[in-house]
LUMROMAR-620051 format. One record per residue (C-alpha): residue in one letter; x, y, z. Coordinates in steps of 0.25 Angstrom, whole numbers, plus 5000, padded with zeros to 4 digits. Layout:
N
+------+------+------+------+
! rest !    x !    y !    z !
+------+------+------+------+
!    A !    X !    Y !    Z !
...
+------+------+------+------+
END
This chain:
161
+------+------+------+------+
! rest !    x !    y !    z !
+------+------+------+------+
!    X ! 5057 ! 5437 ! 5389 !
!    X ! 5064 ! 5423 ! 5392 !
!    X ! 5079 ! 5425 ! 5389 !
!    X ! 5076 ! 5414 ! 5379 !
!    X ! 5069 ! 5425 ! 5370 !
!    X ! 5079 ! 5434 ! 5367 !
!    X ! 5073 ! 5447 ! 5360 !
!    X ! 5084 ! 5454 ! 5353 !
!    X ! 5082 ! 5465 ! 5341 !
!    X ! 5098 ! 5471 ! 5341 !
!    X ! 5098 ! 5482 ! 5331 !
!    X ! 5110 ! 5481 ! 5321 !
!    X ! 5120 ! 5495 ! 5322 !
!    X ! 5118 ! 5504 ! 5308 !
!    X ! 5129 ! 5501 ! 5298 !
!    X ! 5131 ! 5516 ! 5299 !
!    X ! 5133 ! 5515 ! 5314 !
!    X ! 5142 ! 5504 ! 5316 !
!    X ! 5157 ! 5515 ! 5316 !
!    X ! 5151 ! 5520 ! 5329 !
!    X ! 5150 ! 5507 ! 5336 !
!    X ! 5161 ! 5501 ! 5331 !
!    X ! 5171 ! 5509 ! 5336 !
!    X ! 5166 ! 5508 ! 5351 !
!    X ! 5167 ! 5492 ! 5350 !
!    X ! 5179 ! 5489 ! 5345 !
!    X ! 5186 ! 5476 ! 5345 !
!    X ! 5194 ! 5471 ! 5352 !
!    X ! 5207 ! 5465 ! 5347 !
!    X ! 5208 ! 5451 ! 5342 !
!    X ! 5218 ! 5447 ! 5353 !
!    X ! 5210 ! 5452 ! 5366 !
!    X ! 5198 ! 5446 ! 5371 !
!    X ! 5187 ! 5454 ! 5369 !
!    X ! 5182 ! 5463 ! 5378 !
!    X ! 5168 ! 5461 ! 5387 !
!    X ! 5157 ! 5467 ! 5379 !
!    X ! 5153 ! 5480 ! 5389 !
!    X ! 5138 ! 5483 ! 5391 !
!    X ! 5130 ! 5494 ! 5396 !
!    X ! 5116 ! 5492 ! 5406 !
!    X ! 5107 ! 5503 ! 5402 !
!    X ! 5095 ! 5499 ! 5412 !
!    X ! 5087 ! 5508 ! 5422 !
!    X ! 5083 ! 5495 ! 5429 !
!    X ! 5092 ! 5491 ! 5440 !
!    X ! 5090 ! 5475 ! 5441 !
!    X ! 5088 ! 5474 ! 5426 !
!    X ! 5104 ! 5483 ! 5425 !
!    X ! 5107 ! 5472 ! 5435 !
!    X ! 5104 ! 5459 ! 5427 !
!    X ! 5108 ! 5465 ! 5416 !
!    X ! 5121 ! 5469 ! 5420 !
!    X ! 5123 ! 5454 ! 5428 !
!    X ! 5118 ! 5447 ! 5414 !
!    X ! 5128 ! 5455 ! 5405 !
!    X ! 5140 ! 5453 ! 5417 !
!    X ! 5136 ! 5439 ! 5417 !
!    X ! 5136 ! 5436 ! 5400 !
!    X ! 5152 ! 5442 ! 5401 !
!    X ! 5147 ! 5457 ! 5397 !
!    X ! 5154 ! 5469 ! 5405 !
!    X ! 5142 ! 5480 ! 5409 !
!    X ! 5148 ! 5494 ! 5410 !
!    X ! 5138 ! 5499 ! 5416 !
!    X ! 5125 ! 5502 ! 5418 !
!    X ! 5116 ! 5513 ! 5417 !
!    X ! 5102 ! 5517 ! 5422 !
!    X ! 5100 ! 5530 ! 5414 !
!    X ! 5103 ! 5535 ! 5398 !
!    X ! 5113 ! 5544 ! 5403 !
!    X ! 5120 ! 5535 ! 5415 !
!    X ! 5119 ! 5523 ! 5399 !
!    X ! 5125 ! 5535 ! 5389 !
!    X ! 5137 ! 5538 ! 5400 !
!    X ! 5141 ! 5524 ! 5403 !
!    X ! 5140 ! 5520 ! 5389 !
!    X ! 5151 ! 5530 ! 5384 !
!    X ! 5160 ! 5528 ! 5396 !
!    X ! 5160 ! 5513 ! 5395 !
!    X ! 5158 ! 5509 ! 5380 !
!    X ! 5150 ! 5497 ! 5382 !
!    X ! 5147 ! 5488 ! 5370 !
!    X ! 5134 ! 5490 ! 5372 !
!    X ! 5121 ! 5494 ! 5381 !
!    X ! 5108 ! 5486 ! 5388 !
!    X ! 5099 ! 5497 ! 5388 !
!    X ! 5086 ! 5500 ! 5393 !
!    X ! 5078 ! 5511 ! 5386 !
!    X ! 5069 ! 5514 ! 5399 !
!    X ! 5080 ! 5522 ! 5410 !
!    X ! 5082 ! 5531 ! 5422 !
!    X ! 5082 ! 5546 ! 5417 !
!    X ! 5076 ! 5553 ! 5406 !
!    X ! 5082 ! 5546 ! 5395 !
!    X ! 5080 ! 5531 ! 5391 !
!    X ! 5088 ! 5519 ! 5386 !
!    X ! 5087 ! 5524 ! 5372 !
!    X ! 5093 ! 5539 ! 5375 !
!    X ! 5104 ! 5530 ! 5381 !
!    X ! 5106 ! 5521 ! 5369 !
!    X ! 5104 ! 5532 ! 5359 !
!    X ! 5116 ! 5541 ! 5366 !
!    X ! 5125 ! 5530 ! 5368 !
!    X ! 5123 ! 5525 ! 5354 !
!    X ! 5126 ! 5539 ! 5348 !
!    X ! 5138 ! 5542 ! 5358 !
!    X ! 5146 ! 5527 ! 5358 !
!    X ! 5139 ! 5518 ! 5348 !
!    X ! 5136 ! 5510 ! 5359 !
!    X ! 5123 ! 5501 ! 5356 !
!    X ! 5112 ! 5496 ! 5366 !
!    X ! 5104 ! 5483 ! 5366 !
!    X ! 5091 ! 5489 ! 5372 !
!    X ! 5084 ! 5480 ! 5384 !
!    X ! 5072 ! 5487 ! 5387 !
!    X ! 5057 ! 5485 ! 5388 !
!    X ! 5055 ! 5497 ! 5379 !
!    X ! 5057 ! 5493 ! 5364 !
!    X ! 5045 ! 5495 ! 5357 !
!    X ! 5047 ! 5501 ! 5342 !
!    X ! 5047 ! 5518 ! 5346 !
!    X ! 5059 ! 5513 ! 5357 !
!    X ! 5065 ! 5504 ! 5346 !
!    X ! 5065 ! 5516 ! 5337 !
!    X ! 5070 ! 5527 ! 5347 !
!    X ! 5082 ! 5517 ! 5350 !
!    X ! 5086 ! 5513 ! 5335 !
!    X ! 5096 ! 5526 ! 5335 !
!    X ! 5104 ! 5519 ! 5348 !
!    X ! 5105 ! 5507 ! 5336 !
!    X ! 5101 ! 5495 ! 5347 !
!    X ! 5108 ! 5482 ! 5347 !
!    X ! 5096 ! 5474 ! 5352 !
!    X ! 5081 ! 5476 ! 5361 !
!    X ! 5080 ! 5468 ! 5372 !
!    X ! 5067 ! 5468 ! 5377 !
!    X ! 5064 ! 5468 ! 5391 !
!    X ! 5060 ! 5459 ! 5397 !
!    X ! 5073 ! 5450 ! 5392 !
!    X ! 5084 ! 5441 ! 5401 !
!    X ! 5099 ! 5442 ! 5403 !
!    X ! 5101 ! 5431 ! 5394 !
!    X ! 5092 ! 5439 ! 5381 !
!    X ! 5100 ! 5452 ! 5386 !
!    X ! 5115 ! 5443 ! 5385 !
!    X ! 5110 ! 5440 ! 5371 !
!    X ! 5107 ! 5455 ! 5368 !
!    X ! 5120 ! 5459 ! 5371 !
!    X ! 5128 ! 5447 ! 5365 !
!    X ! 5119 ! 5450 ! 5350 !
!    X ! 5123 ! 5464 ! 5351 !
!    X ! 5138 ! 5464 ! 5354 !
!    X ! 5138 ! 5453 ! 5342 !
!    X ! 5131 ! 5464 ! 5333 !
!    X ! 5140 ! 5475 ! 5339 !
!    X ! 5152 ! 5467 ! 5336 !
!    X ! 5147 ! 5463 ! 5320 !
!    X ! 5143 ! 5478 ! 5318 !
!    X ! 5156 ! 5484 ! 5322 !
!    X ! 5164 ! 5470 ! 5315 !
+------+------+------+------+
END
C-alpha cells in the first residue's frame, strides 16, 4: 500500500468507557507546553520495530519501548504509561497482539492502533473488547503509520475533552 493510500478504520472509545481513559491522559496545564505523546512498539519483527520506532522518533513522538512478546507489551505498558500502542497481533510466545491489547486495555485504559496483516472480521471481532483506535493494515508506509497515530491521539484527546 503507497503511503498515499492511507487505510485507517479507528474505532471510537464506548461512551461508558471514556472515565477509564481519561484519567490516565490528563492534560496538562495551560501554561506548560505540552508533553510528547509517548508510544509503545508492540512488534515481533525486528526491522519492522526498527522503522517504526526511527518514523515515530522522526514525526516528534517519544517510543517508550518496545516489545516482542504480550507479556514483555502488558509490562512495559503499565511501567511507562504510554498514550498509546502500535501493535502487532502475530508475536513471540504463546500469546498474540490481541492477549496483549486486551490486558493493557483492562489494566490501564491504554488503547492500541492495530498494524498488522491479520484483520479479517473473526480477528476484528476478538479485538473489539481492547476498543482499537484504528487498523492498519500491513503492508502500509511510515507516512500512513504517522497519520495513524496523529488521527488517534486527536480522538483520544476529544474523547477525554
Amino acid at each position: 500500500m503507497a503511503d498515499s493510500e492511507i487505510a485507517i478504520v479507528t474505532s471510537p472509545l464506548p461512551p461508558e468507557s471514556r472515565d477509564v481513559r481519561a484519567a490516565s491522559t490528563a492534560s496538562p496545564s495551560s501554561d506548560r507546553k505540552p508533553a510528547t505523546p509517548r508510544i509503545l512498539i508492540v512488534e515481533d519483527d525486528y526491522l519492522m520495530s526498527t522503522d517504526l520506532e526511527a518514523a515515530l522518533t522522526d514525526a516528534g513522538f517519544m517510543v517508550v519501548g518496545v516489545a516482542a512478546t504480550a507479556d514483555d507489551a502488558v509490562m512495559l505498558a503499565q511501567s511507562e504509561r504510554p498514550a498509546l500502542a502500535i501493535m502487532d497481533v502475530h508475536l513471540r510466545g504463546r500469546r498474540d497482539g490481541i492477549d496483549a491489547a486486551i490486558d493493557i486495555y483492562s489494566r490501564t485504559g491504554i488503547r492500541c492502533i492495530f498494524a498488522t496483516a491479520h484483520h479479517d472480521r473473526q480477528i476484528r471481532e476478538r479485538a473489539a473488547v481492547s476498543c482499537p483506535l484504528a487498523w492498519l493494515p500491513k503492508p502500509y508506509g511510515m507516512v500512513s503509520l504517522v497519520t495513524a497515530v496523529r488521527a488517534a491521539l486527536a480522538q483520544v484527546a476529544d474523547e477525554t475533552s
